[in-house]
DOVEXDO-470142 format. One record per residue (C-alpha): residue number from 1; x, y, z. Coordinates in steps of 0.1 Angstrom, whole numbers. Layout:
i->NUM; east->X; north->Y; up->Z
...
END
This chain:
i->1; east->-873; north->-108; up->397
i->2; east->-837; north->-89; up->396
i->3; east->-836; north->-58; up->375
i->4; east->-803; north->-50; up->355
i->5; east->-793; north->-20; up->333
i->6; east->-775; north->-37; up->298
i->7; east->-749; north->-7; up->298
i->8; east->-732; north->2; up->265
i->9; east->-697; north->-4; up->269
i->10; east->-690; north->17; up->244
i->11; east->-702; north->48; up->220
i->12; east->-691; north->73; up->256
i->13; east->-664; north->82; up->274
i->14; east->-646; north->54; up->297
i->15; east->-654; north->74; up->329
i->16; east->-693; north->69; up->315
i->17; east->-694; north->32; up->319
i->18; east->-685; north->36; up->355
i->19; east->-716; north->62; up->355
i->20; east->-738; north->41; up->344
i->21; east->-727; north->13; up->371
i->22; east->-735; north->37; up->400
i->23; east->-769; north->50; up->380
i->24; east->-781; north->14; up->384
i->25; east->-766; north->11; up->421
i->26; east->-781; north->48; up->425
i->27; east->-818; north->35; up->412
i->28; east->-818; north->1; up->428
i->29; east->-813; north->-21; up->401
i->30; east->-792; north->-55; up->410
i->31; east->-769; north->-52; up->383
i->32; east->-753; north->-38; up->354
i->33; east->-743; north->-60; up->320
i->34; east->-722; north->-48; up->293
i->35; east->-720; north->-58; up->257
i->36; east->-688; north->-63; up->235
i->37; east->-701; north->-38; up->207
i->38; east->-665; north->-23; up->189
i->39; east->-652; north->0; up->218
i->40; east->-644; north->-8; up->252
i->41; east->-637; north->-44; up->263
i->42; east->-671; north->-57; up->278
i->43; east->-648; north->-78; up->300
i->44; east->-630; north->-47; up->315
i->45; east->-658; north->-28; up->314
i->46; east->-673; north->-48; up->338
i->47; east->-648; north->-55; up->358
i->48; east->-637; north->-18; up->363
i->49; east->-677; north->-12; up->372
i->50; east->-673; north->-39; up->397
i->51; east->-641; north->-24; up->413
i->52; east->-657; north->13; up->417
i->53; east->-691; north->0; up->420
i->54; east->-688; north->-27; up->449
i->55; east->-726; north->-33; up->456
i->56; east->-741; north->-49; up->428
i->57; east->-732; north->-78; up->401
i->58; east->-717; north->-69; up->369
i->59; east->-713; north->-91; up->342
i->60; east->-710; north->-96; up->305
i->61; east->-742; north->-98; up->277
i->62; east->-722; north->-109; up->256
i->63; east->-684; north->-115; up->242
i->64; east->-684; north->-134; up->212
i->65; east->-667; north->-164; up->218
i->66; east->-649; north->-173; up->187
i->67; east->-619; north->-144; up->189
i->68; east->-615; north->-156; up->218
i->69; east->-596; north->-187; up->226
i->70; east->-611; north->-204; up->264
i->71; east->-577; north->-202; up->277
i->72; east->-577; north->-164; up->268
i->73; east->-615; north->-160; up->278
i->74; east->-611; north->-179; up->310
i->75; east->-582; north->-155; up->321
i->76; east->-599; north->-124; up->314
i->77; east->-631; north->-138; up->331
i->78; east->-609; north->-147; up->367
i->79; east->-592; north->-115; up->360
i->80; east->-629; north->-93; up->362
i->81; east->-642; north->-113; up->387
i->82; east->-612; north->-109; up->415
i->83; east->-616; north->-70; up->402
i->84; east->-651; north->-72; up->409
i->85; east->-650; north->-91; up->446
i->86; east->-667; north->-122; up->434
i->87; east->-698; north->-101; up->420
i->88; east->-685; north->-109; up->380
i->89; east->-711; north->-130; up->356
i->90; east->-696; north->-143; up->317
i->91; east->-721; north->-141; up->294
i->92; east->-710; north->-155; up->260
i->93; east->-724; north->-162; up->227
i->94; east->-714; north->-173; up->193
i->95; east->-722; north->-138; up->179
i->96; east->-734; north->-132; up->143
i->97; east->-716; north->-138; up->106
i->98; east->-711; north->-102; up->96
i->99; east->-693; north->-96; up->128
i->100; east->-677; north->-134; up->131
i->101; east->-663; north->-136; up->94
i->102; east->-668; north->-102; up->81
i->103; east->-653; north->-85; up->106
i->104; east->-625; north->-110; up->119
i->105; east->-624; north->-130; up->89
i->106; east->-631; north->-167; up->112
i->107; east->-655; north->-189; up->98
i->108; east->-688; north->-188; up->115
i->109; east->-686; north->-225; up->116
i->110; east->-714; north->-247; up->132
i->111; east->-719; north->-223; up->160
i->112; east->-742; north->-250; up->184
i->113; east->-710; north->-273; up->183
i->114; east->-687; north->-248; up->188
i->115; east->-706; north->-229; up->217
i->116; east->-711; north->-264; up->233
i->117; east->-671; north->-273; up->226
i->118; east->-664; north->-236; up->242
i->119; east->-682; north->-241; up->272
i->120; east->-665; north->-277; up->277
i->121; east->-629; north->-261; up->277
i->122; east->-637; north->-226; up->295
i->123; east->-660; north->-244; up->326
i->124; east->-629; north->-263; up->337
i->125; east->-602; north->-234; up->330
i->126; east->-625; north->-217; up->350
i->127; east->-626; north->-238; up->380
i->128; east->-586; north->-237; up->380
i->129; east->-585; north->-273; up->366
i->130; east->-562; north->-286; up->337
i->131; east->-579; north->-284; up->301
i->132; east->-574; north->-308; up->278
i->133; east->-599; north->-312; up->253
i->134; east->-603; north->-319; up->213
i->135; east->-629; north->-312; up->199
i->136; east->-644; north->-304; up->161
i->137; east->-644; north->-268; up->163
i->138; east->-614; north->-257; up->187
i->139; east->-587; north->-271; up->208
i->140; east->-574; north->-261; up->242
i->141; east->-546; north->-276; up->264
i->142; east->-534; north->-261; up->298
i->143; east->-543; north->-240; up->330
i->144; east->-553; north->-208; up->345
i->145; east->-539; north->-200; up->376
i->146; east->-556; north->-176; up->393
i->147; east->-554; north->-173; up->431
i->148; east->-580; north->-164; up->451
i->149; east->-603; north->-161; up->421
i->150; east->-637; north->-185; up->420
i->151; east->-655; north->-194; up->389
i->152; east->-678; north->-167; up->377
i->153; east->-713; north->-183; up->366
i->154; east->-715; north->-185; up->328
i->155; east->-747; north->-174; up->307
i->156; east->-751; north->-179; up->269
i->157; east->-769; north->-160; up->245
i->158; east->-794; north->-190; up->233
i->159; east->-828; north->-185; up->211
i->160; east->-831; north->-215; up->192
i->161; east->-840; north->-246; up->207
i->162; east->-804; north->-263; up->200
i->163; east->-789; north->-234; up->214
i->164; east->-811; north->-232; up->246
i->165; east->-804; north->-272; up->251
i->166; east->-766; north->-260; up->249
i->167; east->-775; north->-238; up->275
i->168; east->-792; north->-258; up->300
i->169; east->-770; north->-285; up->300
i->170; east->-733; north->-265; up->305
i->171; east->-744; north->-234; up->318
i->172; east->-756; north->-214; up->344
i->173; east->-789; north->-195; up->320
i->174; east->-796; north->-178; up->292
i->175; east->-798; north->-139; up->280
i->176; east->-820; north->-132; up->256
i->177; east->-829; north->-101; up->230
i->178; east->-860; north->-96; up->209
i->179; east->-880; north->-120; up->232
i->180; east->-913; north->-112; up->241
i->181; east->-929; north->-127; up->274
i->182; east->-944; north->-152; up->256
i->183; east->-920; north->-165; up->239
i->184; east->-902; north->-166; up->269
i->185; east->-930; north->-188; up->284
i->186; east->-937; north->-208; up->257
i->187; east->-901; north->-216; up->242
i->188; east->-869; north->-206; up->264
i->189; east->-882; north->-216; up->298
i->190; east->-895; north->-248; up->292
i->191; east->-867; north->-258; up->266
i->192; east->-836; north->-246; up->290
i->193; east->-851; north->-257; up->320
i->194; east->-858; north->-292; up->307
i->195; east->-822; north->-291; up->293
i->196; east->-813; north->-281; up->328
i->197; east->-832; north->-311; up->350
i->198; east->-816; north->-335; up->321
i->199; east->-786; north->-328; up->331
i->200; east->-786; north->-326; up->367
i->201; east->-781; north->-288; up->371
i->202; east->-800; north->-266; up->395
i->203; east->-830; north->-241; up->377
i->204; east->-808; north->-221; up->350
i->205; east->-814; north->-182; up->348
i->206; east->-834; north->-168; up->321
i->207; east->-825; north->-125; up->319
i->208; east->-844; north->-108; up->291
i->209; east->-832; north->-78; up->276
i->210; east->-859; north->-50; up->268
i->211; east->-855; north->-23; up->255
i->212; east->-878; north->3; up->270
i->213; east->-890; north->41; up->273
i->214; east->-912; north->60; up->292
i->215; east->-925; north->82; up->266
i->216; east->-959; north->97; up->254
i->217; east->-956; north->88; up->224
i->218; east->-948; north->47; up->220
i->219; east->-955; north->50; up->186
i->220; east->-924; north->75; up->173
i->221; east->-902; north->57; up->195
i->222; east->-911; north->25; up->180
i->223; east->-906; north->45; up->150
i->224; east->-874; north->56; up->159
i->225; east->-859; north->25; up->170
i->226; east->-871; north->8; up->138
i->227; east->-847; north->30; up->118
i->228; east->-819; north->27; up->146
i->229; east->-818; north->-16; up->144
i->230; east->-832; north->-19; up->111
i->231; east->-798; north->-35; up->106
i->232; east->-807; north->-62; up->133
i->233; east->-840; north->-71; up->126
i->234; east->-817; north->-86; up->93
i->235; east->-798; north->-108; up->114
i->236; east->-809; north->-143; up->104
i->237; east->-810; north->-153; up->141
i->238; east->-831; north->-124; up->150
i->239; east->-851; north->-128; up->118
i->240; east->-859; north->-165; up->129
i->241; east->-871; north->-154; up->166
i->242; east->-894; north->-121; up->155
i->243; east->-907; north->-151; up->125
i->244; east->-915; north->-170; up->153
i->245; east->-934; north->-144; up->172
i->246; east->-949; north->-131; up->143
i->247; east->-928; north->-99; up->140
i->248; east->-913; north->-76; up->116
i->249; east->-891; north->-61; up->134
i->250; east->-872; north->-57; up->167
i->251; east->-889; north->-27; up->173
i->252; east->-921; north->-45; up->178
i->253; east->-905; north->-63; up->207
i->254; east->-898; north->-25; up->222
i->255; east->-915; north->-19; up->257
i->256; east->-932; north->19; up->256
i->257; east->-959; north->42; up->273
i->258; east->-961; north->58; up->298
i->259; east->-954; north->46; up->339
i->260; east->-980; north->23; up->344
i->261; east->-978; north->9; up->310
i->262; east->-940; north->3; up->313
i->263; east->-946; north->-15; up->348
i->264; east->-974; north->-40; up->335
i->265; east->-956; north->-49; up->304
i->266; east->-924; north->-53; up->322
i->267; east->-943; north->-74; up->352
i->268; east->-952; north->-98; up->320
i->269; east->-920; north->-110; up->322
i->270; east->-918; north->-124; up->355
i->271; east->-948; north->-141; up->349
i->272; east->-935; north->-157; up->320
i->273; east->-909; north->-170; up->342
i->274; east->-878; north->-145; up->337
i->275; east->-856; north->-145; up->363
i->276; east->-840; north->-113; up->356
i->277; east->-848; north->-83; up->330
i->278; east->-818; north->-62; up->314
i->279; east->-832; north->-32; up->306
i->280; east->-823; north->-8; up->278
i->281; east->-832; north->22; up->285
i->282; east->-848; north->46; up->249
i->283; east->-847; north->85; up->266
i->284; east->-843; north->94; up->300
i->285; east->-827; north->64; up->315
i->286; east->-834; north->72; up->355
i->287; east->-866; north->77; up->346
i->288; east->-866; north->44; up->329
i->289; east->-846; north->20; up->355
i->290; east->-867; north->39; up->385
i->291; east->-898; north->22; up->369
i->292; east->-883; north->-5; up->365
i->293; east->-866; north->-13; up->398
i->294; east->-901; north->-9; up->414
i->295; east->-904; north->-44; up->402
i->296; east->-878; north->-60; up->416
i->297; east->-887; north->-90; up->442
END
């Protein structure tokens, strides 16, 4: 299983994002993912992690996709991966409605269809091919040239089972948040992998982002965090997957305890059939991440 830090791209200085990259080289994690949360660019985050960083992937988790057209996305995305030597993953998602209309004032319309129309105009654009494609949700015509660059592998943020079919069948994996290991074994596996093998694609990767703190005291940092993302356990998406796990709150989904307990609950997700865990780390992060990159294998 490869062990990531999901970096903050945000919320700290510029020169701290490049800090965190070389505190997940410096613990031996295998990469570093930022997330497009109102301050830096996830996209140049990551790539200016993979230039001063050159050892390990970096990557986006995620940019919303609709303020972003694919011919705008797809140039940004061959733009970070020449800056980051080929080491560059795209990790995308349709987002949420407070931030999708509330925020940008765009309809948060039919996200499946648009996600799946997205990935059919950005895999091309990505390749360096011509783009011509109508669909229901978006329209994009014309080319990316970018020499030298190679298509960086595409994730999607997917939960729901329409979502994760999206998934498997135009994209590299998945990233997840909120997911437990066994609702990674019982739901997202086996529904993105059989999306995957439907469509003739190779085994897609599944990375699960944890939260997680080495602490002796799980319970006030559970507390804690339920106050900090008491706003996204509200989500409707998230509401639906902690429904489904029998949940009330992201919190509950929060890995905690001391050294040992952090390692077994983590190792959980391998089992359930993770590829890759994107840890978030609650405290003192090299703490955290060395626990975590003893897993790795």
């Amino acid at each position: 299983m490869r062990i990531g830090l999901f970096g903050l791209a945000g919320a700290a200085p510029l020169d701290e994002v490049v800090a965190q990259a070389r505190l997940a080289r410096d613990t031996g994690l295998d990469s570093v993912f930022f997330g497009q949360i109102g301050s830096w660019d996830a996209l140049m985050a990551a790539a200016l992690a993979g230039r001063e960083v050159p050892t390990i992937e970096v990557g986006t988790a995620i940019v919303p996709t609709y303020p972003r057209h694919p011919l705008a996305l797809a140039s940004q995305a061959l733009t970070a991966q020449a800056m980051a030597g080929g080491r560059f993953t795209l990790g995308v998602g349709p987002s949420h409605p407070p931030n999708i209309e509330g925020a940008h004032g765009i309809p948060y319309d039919r996200p499946a269809r648009h996600v799946r129309e997205y990935l059919s105009a950005l895999r091309p654009l990505l390749r360096g091919e011509d783009a011509d494609f109508r669909g229901e949700t978006l329209t994009a015509a014309g080319t990316v040239d970018a020499p030298g660059a190679t298509a960086p592998p595409v994730i999607v943020s997917a939960l729901g089972p329409v979502m994760l079919r999206v998934a498997g069948e135009l994209a590299d994996g998945t990233v997840t948040t909120w997911t437990g290991p066994e609702m990674i074994a019982d739901h997202v596996v086996p529904a993105i992998t059989k999306a995957a093998e439907d469509a003739g694609r190779p085994a897609p990767r599944v990375l699960a982002g944890v939260v997680t703190a080495v602490t002796a005291d799980p319970d006030s940092v559970r507390r804690e965090l339920a106050r900090t993302y008491a706003a996204a356990s509200d989500l409707p998406a998230y509401r639906a997957v902690l429904g489904r796990q029998g949940l009330s709150g992201v919190h509950e989904t929060v890995i905690a305890g001391n050294e040992e307990t952090v390692a077994r609950e983590l190792r959980r997700f391998a089992d359930a059939g993770a590829t890759d865990l994107l840890i978030s780390p609650h405290g003192e992060a090299r703490r955290v991440l060395e626990v975590a990159a003893s897993l790795r294998g």
